[in-house]
C-alpha positions in Angstrom: 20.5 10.4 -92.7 20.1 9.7 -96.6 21.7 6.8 -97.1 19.6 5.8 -100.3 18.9 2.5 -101.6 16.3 2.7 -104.2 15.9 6.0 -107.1 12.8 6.3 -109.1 12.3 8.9 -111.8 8.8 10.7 -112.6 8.9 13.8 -115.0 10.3 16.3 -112.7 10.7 14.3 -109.4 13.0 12.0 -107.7 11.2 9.9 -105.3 14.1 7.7 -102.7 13.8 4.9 -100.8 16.5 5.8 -97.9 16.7 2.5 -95.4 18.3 4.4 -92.8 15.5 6.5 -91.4 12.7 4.2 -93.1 11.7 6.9 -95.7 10.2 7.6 -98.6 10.7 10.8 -100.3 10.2 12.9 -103.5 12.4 15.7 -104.6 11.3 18.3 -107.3 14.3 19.6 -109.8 14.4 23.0 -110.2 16.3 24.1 -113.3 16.0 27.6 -113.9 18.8 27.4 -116.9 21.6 27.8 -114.8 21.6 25.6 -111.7 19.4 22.7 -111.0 18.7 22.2 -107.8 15.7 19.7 -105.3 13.3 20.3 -103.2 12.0 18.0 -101.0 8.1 17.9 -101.9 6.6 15.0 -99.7 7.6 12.5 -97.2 6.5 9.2 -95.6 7.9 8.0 -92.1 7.3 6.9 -89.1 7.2 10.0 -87.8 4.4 11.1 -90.2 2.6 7.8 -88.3 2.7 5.7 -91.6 5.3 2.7 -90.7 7.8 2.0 -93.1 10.5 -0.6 -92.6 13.5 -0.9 -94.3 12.6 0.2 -97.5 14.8 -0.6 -100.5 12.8 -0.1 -103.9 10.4 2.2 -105.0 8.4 2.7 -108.1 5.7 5.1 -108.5 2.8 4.3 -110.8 -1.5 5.6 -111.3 -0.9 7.5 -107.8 0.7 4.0 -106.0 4.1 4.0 -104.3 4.5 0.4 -104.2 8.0 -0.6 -102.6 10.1 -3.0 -100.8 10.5 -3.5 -97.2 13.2 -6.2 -96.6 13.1 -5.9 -92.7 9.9 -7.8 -92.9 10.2 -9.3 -96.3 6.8 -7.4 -97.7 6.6 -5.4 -100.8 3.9 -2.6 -100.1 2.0 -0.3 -102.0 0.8 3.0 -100.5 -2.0 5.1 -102.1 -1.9 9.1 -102.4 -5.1 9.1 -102.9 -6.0 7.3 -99.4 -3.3 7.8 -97.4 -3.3 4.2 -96.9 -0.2 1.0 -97.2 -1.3 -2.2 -98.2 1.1 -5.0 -97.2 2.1 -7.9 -99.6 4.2 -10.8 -97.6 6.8 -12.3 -99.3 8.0 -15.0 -96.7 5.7 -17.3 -94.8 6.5 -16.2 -91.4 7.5 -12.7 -90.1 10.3 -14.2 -87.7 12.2 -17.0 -90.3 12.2 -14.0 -92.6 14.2 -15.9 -96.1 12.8 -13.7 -98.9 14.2 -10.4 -98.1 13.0 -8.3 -100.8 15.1 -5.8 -102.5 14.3 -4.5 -106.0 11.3 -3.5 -108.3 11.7 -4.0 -112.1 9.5 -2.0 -114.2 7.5 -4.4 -117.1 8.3 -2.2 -120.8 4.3 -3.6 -121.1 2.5 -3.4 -117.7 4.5 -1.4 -115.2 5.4 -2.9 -112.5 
């Protein structure tokens, strides 16, 4: 179930948003000089109990994974610090759901 929609790269990781599955993941390269390979480092699902919807984007900044749901038109940040998601709506009503968001853009001045 990969099926990724959103790549961010930090140092030696590659964190995914996969939308099928509603994950986020970061893989570790390996390159020992010949073959570089991943590892799959951490993970946030629902099966981990943190609900995740439809994620599309991710960006990864000051210990913050902040990325797009566009099932329910939020854009999200979660804290590895607290283990905790904070919710940003985009649309004024979950059910007439019109924003639908779908990428990050990373500022060249102030990150996200």
């Amino acid at each position: 179930d990969s099926f990724p929609s959103g790549l961010f790269l930090e140092n030696d990781n590659v964190w995914v948003a996969k939308v099928v599955g509603n994950k986020l993941v970061r893989f570790k390269i390996i390159d020992d000089g010949n073959v570089i390979s991943i590892e799959k480092t951490f993970e946030i699902s629902n099966e981990y109990k943190i609900d995740v919807h439809s994620p599309t984007d991710i960006f990864v900044a000051d210990n913050k994974i902040w990325f797009t749901e566009h099932g329910t038109s939020t854009i999200s940040q979660y804290s590895l610090d607290t283990d905790q998601v904070k919710r940003f709506p985009t649309s004024a009503n979950l059910f007439n759901a019109t924003t639908l968001p779908f990428w990050l853009k990373e500022s060249q001045s102030t990150g996200l």
